[in-house]
C-alpha positions, 0 to 999 in steps of 0.5 A, spaced: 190 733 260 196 731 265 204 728 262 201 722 262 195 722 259 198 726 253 203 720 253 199 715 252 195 718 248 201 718 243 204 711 244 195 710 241 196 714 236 202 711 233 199 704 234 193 705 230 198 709 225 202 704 224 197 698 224 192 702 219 186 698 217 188 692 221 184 694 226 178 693 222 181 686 218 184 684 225 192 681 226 191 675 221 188 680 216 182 676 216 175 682 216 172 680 223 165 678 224 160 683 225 157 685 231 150 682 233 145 685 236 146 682 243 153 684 244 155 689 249 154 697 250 161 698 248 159 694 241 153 698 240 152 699 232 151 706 233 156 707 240 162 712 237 169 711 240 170 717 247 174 722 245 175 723 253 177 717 256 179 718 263 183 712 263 189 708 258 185 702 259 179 707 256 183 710 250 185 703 248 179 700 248 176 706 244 182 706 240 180 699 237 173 699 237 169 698 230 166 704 227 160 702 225 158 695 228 153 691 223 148 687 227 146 681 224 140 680 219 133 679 223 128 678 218 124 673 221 116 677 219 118 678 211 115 673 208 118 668 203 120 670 196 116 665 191 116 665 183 110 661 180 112 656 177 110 654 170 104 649 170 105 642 168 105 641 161 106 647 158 109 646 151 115 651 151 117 650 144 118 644 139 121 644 132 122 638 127 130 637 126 132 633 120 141 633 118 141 637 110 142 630 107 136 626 111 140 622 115 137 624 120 129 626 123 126 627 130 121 631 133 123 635 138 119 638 144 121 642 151 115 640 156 114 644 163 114 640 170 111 644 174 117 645 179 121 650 175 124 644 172 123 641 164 123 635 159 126 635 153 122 630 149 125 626 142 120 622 138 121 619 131 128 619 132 132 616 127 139 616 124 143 612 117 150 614 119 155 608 122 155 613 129 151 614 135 148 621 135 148 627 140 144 633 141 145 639 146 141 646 146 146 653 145 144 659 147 148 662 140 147 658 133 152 653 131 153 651 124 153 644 120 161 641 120 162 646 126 167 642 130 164 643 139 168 644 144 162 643 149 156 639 149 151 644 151 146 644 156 141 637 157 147 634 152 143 626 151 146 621 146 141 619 142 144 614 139 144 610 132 143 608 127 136 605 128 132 600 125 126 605 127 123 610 130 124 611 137 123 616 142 127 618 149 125 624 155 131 627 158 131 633 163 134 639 161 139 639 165 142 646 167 137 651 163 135 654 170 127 657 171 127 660 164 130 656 158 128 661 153 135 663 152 137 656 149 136 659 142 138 653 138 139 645 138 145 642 136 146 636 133 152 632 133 157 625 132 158 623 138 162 617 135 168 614 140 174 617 139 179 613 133 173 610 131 174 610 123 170 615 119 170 620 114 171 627 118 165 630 117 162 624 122 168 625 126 167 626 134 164 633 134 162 634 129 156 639 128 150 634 124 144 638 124 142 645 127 135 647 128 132 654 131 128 654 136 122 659 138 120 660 145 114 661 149 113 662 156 108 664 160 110 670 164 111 669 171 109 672 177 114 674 183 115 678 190 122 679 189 123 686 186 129 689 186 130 697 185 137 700 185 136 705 191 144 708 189 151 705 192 151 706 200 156 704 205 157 697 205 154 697 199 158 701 193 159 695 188 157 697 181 150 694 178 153 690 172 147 689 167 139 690 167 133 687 165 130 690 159 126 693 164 130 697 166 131 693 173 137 690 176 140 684 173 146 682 176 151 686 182 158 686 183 161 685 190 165 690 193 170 690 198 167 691 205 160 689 203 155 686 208 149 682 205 144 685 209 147 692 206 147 690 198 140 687 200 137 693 203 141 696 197 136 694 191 130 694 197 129 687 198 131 682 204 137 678 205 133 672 205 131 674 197 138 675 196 140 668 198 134 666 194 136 668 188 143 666 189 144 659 191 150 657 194 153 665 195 158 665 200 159 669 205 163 669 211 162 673 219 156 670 221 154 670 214 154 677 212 161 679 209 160 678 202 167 676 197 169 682 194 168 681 185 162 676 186 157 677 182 150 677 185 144 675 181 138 679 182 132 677 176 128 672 180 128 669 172 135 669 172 136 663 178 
């Protein structure tokens, strides 16, 4: 090695010292987009910096050139994720629903689409109380004279008082492709605010409570993923399991690639996006958001 090689291999040196992980996360801090397939040889995702370069243009260029370059996801063979969808009609619970001092009754029940989405159907309504009424389902019980805070999942007014039975369907809105786990159905004062009536009807006041039992037909998925263990790019903890034993749900870590995490749990980036809508991610759609959390029970999209 001559004074000048050795010179310049000093002044690389202290740049990459003193630059640290920049060289990886780019001037601006941001992570750089991975490397695809098509870029060149000296961007090969199993190319390793050359420890002899013969010129400085050779040591700088190997100085800074990514350690392990991640082609982009290619999965063009793999076929599609599916769940079945629960046939049209299908009755998943119903439940008679009357306040404790009969001022109010109806029949409930929540009916499948057939597209994984459902129906909440009210029949017999009907109410004595000066207030108009409002129902929404919980996934913890709430108690009569409870004041809410939150309306629940398919909250849907009602109305009142009546001058006979009425029936109304709603979609129920926001229970995802398993609503078993919207255990009861809240009835509440939906009365205007500073409207005048006795506390006990005031806005938000819990009215009526009913249990609801569930029973939904299994379903039948491709998408099946087993821990494989933290890898590189994929070190996050896993942070709930079904009851099963499988992963449930993941946790980003910094420096996760999608295809990485995906190759993890052993299924693709395509099930992965599927069983995560609207996941954001960013380098040419592989760099994940370090603490987000992925969903990964079909059941649970």
């Amino acid at each position: 090695m001559n004074n000048r090689t050795a010179v310049v291999g000093l002044v690389v040196l202290a740049a990459v010292t003193l630059s640290g992980c920049s060289l990886l996360r780019g001037s601006d801090g941001a992570i750089p987009a991975p490397t695809s397939r098509s870029s060149t040889a000296s961007a090969s995702p199993t190319a390793d910096p050359t420890p002899d370069a013969e010129s400085d243009e050779d040591l700088l260029s190997a100085s800074a050139s990514p350690r392990t370059p991640t082609p982009e996801p290619s999965e063009a063979a793999a076929p599609a994720p599916v769940l079945t969808p629960i046939p049209a009609g299908t009755v998943l619970t119903e439940s008679d629903v009357a306040s404790p001092k009969g001022s109010i009754h109806f029949h409930v029940r929540v009916v499948a689409d057939g597209d994984d989405t459902f129906t909440a159907q009210f029949s017999g309504f009907t109410s004595t109380l000066p207030v108009p009424v409002a129902v929404g389902f919980f996934e913890r019980a709430r108690q009569v004279g409870d004041g809410l805070t939150y309306p629940g999942v398919g909250t849907h007014v009602l109305g009142g008082p009546t001058s006979g039975p009425q029936s109304v369907a709603v979609p129920l809105d926001g229970s995802g492709v398993d609503p078993s786990g919207l255990g009861t159905l809240v009835v509440s004062s939906a009365a205007a605010a500073g409207q005048d009536v006795p506390v006990e009807i005031a806005a938000g006041k819990v009215l009526a409570v009913a249990s609801l039992r569930w029973s939904v037909p299994a379903r039948q998925t491709n998408v099946h993923p087993v821990d494989g263990g933290a890898r590189a790019n994929a070190s996050g903890p896993v942070t709930a399991t079904t009851a099963s034993g499988a992963p449930r749900s993941y946790t980003v870590a910094s420096g996760d690639l999608i295809g990485d995490v995906a190759a993890r749990f052993g299924i693709t980036v395509t099930d992965l996006v599927w069983l995560n809508e609207g996941v954001q991610v960013f380098g040419q759609d592989q760099y994940l958001y370090e603490g987000t959390t992925l969903n990964l029970d079909p059941l649970g999209r």
